[in-house]
Backbone as JSON, one array per atom type, in Angstrom:
{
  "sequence": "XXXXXXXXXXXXXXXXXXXXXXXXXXXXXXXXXXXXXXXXXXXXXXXXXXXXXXXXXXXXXXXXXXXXXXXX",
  "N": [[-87.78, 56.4, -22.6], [-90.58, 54.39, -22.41], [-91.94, 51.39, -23.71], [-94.14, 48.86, -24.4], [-95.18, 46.26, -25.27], [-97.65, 44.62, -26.6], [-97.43, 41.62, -26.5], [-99.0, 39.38, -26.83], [-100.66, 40.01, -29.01], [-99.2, 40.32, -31.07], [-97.78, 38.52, -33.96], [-96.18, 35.78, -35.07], [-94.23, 36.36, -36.82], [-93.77, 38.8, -36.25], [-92.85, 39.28, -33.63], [-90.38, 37.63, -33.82], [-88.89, 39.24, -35.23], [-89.32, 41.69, -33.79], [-87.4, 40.45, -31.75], [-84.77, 40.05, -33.1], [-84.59, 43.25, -33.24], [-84.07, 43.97, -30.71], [-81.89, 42.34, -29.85], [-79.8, 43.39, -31.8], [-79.97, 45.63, -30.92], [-79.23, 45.33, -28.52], [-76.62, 44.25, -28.68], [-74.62, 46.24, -29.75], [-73.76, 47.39, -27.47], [-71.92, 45.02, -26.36], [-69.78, 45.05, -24.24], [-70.77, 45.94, -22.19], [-71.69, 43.74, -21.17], [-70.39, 40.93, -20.46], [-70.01, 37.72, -21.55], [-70.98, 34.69, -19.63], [-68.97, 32.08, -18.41], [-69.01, 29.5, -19.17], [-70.09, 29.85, -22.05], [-68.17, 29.72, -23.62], [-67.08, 27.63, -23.07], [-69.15, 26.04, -24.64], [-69.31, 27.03, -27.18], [-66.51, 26.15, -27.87], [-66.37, 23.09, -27.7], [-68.88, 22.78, -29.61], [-67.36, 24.06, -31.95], [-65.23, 22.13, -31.81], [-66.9, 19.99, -33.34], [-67.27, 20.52, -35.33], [-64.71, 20.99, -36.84], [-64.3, 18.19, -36.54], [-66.38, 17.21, -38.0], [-68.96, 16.21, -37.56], [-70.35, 18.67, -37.21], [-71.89, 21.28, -39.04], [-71.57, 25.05, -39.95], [-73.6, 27.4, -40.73], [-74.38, 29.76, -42.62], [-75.23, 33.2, -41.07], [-77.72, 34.53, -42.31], [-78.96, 32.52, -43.76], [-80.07, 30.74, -41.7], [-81.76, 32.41, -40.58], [-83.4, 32.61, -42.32], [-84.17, 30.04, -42.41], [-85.99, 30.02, -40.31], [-87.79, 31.69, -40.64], [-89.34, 30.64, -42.56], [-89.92, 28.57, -41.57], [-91.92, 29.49, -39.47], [-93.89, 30.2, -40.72]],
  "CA": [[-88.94, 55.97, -23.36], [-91.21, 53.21, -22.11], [-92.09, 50.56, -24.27], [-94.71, 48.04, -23.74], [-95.17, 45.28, -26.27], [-98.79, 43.67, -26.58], [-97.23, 40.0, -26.79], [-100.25, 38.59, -27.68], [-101.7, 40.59, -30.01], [-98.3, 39.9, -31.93], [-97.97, 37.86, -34.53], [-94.55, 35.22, -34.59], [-93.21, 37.03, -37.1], [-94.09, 40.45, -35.61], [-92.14, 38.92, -32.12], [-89.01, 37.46, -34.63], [-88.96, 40.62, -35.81], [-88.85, 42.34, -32.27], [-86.11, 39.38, -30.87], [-83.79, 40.92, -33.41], [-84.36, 44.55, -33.01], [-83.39, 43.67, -29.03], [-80.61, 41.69, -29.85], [-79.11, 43.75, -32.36], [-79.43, 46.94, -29.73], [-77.97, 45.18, -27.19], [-75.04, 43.82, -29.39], [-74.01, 47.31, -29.72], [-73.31, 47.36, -26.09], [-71.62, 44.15, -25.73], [-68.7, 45.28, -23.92], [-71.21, 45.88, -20.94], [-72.69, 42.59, -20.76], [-69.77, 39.78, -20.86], [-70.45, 36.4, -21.63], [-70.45, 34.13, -18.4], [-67.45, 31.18, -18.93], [-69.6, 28.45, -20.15], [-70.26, 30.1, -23.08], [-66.84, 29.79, -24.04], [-67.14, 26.47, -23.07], [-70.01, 25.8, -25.37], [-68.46, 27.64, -28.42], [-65.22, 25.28, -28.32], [-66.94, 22.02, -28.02], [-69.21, 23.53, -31.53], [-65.81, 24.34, -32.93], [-64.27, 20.72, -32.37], [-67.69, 19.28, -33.89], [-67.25, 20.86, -36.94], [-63.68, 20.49, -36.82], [-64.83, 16.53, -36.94], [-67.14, 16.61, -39.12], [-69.84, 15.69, -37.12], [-71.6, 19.45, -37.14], [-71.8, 22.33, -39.75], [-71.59, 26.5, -39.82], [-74.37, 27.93, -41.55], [-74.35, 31.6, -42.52], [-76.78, 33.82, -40.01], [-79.01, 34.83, -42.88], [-79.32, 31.43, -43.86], [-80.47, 30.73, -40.23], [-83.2, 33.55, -40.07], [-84.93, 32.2, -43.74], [-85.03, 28.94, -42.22], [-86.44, 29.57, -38.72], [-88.9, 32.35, -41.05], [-89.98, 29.46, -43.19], [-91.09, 27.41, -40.35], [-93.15, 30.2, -38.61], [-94.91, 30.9, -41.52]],
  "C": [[-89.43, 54.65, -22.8], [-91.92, 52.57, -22.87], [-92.76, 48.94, -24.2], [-95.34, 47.06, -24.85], [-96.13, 44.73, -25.73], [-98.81, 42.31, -27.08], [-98.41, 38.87, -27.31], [-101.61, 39.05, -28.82], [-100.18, 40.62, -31.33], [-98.24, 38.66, -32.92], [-96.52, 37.06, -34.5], [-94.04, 35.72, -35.51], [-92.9, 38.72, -36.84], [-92.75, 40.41, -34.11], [-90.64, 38.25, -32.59], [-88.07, 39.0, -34.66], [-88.48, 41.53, -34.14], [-87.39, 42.08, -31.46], [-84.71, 40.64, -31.34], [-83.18, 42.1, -33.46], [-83.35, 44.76, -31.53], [-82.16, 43.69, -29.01], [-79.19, 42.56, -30.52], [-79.1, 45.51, -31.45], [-78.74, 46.64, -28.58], [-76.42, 44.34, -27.21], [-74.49, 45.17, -29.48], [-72.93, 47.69, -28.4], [-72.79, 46.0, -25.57], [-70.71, 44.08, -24.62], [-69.69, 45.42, -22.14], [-72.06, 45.0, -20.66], [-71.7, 41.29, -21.23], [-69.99, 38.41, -20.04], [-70.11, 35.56, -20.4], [-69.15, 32.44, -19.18], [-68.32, 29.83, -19.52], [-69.75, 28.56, -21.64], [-69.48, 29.71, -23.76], [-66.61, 28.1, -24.29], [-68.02, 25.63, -24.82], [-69.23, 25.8, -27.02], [-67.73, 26.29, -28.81], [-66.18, 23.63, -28.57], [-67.73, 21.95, -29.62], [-68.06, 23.39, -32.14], [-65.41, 23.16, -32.93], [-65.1, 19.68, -32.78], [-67.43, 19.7, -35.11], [-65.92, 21.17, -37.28], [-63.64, 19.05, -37.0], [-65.7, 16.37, -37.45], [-68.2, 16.39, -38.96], [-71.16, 16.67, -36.82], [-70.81, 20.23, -38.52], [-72.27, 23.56, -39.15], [-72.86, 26.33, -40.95], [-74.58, 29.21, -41.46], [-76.0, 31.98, -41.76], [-77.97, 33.62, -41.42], [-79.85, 33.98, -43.67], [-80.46, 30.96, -43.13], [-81.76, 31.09, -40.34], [-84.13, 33.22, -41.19], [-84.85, 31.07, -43.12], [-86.07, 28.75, -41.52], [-87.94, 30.82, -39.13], [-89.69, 31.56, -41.26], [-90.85, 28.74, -42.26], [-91.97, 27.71, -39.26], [-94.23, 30.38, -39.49], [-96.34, 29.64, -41.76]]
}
């Protein structure tokens, strides 16, 4: 199937909306797309910020009403 998205006739929550469809089809298949070693990197450093105090977790769906909110 070929699939051709009119990016500018989208609206930002029309293209939110899209990100996640992507993301969440190609999370299915993670196993054939592993993370290069920085990532890993990245992660831990996160983890020993909020291990000190100095960052917070915030649940995903938290996340996605904030970053809605501020397209709208």
């Amino acid at each position: 199937m070929n699939t051709v998205l009119d990016m500018n006739r989208l609206t930002k929550i029309e293209k939110l909306r899209a990100m996640e469809e992507l993301w969440e089809d190609l999370s299915r298949f993670d196993e054939e797309y592993p993370s290069p070693e920085w990532h890993g990197e990245v992660l831990q450093k996160r983890q020993d910020a909020v291990r000190e105090g100095t960052d917070e977790f915030i649940p995903w769906e938290e996340a996605k009403r904030i970053l809605r909110e501020r397209t709208n």
